[in-house]
N, C-alpha and C positions, 0 to 999 in steps of 0.2 A: 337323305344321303344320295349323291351321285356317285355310283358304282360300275365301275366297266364288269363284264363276265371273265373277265381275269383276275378280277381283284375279290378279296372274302376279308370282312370283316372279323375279326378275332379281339372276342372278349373277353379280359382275363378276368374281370371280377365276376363274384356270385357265383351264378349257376353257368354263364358267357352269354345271357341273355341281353339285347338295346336294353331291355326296362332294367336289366340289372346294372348296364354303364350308365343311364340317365340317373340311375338311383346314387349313385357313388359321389356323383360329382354336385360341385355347390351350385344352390336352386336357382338361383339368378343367371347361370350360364346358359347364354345364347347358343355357343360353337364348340364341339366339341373339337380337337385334332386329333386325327388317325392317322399317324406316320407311319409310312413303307414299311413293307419290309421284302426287299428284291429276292427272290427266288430263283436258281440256276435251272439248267434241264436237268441236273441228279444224271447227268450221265447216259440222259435218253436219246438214241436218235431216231430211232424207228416212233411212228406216230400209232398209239395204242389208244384203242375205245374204253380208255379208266377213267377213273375219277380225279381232275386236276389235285385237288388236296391230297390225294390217295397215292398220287404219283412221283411228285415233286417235295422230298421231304429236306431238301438241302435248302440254306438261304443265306444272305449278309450278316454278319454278327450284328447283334443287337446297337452298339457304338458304331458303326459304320458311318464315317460323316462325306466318305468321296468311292467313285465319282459323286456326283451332284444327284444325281436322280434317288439318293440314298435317304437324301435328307426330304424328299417330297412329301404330300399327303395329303389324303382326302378329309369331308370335313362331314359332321353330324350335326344340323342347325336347326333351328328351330323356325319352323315360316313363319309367325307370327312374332318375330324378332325384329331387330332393324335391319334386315335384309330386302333385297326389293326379287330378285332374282336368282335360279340358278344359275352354280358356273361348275366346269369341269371340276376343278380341284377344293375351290371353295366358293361360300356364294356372294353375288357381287351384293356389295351391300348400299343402304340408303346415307344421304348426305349428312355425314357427319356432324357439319356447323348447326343444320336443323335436326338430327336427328340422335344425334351422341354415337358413340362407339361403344359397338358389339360388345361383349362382354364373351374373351373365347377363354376356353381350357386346354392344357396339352391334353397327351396320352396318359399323364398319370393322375388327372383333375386339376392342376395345380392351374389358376388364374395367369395369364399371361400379358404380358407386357401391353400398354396401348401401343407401341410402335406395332406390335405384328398386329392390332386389332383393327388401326387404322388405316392401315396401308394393303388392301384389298388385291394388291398386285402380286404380295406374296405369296412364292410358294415352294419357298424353302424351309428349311427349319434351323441354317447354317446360324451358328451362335446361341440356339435356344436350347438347349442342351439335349440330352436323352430324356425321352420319357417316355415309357410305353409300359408302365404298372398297369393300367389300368385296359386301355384297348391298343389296338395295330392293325392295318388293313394287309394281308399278305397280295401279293403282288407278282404272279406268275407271267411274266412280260413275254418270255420267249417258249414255256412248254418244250419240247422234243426240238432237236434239228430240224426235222422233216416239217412241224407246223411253223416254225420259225420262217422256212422256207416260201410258204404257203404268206403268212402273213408280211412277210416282205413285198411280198407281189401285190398285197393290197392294199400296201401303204395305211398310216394314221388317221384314225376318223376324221382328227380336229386341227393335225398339222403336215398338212400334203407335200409342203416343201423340204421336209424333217426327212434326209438318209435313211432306210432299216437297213445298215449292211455290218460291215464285220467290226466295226468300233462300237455300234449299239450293242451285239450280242457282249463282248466283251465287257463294257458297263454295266450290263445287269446280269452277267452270268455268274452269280454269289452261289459257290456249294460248298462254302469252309464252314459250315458249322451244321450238324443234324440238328434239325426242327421239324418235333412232332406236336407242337404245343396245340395245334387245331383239333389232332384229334379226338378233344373231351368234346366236340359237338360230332363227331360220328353218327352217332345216334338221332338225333336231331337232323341229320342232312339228310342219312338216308331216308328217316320219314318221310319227308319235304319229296326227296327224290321218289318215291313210291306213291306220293300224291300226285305229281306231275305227267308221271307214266301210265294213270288213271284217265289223263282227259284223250278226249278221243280223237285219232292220230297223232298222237306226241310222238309215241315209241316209232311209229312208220317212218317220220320227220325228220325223228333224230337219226335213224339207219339211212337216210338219204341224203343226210349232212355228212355223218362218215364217209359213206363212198364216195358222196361227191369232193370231200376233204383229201381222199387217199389219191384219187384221180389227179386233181389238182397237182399234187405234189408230182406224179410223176408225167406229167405232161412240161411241168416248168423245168425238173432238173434236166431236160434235150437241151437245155439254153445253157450256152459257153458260157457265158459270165456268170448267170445261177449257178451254173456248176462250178466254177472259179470260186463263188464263196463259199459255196459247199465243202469243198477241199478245205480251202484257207481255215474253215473253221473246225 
């Protein structure tokens, strides 16, 4: 899986364990698909040291097919498939004519089409209908105003020429529907998280990520035009 630290995987079968989604779907699948699901700031604009999942409980309804970035999604593969490489969204795969076509599944196991298995450029989901029975990756894009802010200024890992200004918040800012469905891994996270806060200097790290996060922000809202979309939004 390629995962941004925005995005959390949400699995609805079994216990929401990988082993319990690889367990669901049929054995011969290469790929799985884990379609979006856009997440608003729930109305945050101050930047708070909580827990993204803990924080952000609003998102797109589950049919949401626009804007476009609705219908995206990340992908669960197997390396030993006919894939040769990772890719952001899914991974690039080997030569069809010598190697045949992947073998992918949606969000709810159901085998899908060779048009989206062969065409490696996809990364919509437009015309494949809903499906997220089974998993969904939620997808916190913008967090608080204030980290939005922040993250503007740093512009996108993988597309430096791509706007962050008041049309992008507006395309992903979904908080028409309460969604708490991550919650049943609570328990689970926090372990994970209590494990983390074990190695030594994590906790120091992560307190100096904060401040230097909080800083950030109010160094850049002095700028007319930050603060222009500050307002505007």
């Amino acid at each position: 899986i390629v995962c941004d630290v925005d995005e959390f995987v949400n699995v609805h079968s079994g216990e929401g364990t990988l082993s319990d989604l690889v367990a669901a779907v049929p054995k011969d699948v290469e790929g799985i698909v884990m379609p979006w699901r856009l997440f608003g700031n729930s109305d945050r604009i101050v930047f708070e040291d909580r827990l993204v999942a803990d924080s952000f409980l609003r998102s797109a309804p589950a049919a949401a097919q626009f804007p476009i970035a609705n219908t995206f999604f990340k992908s669960m593969f197997r390396p030993d498939g006919r894939f040769n490489q990772f890719g952001v969204h899914r991974p690039k795969q080997q030569n069809p004519d010598t190697n045949g076509v992947p073998i992918w599944c949606d969000g709810s196991g159901q085998v899908m089409r060779d048009t989206f298995a062969a065409n490696p450029k996809r990364m919509s989901l437009v015309g494949a209908g809903v499906a997220r029975d089974l998993v969904e990756c939620h997808h916190y894009s913008l967090k608080s105003l204030h980290s939005f802010i922040v993250k503007r200024d740093r512009g996108l890992p993988n597309r430096a020429d791509k706007q962050i200004d008041l049309s992008y918040w507006v395309q992903r800012n979904f908080n028409g529907q309460d969604n708490t469905s991550i919650s049943r891994s609570d328990t689970a996270r926090a372990t994970a998280l209590a494990d983390l806060r074990e190695i030594k200097g994590s906790v120091e790290a992560h307190d100096a990520c904060v401040t230097a996060h909080k800083a950030k922000y109010q160094s850049l809202i002095k700028d007319p035009e930050t603060y222009a979309v500050f307002t505007d939004i």
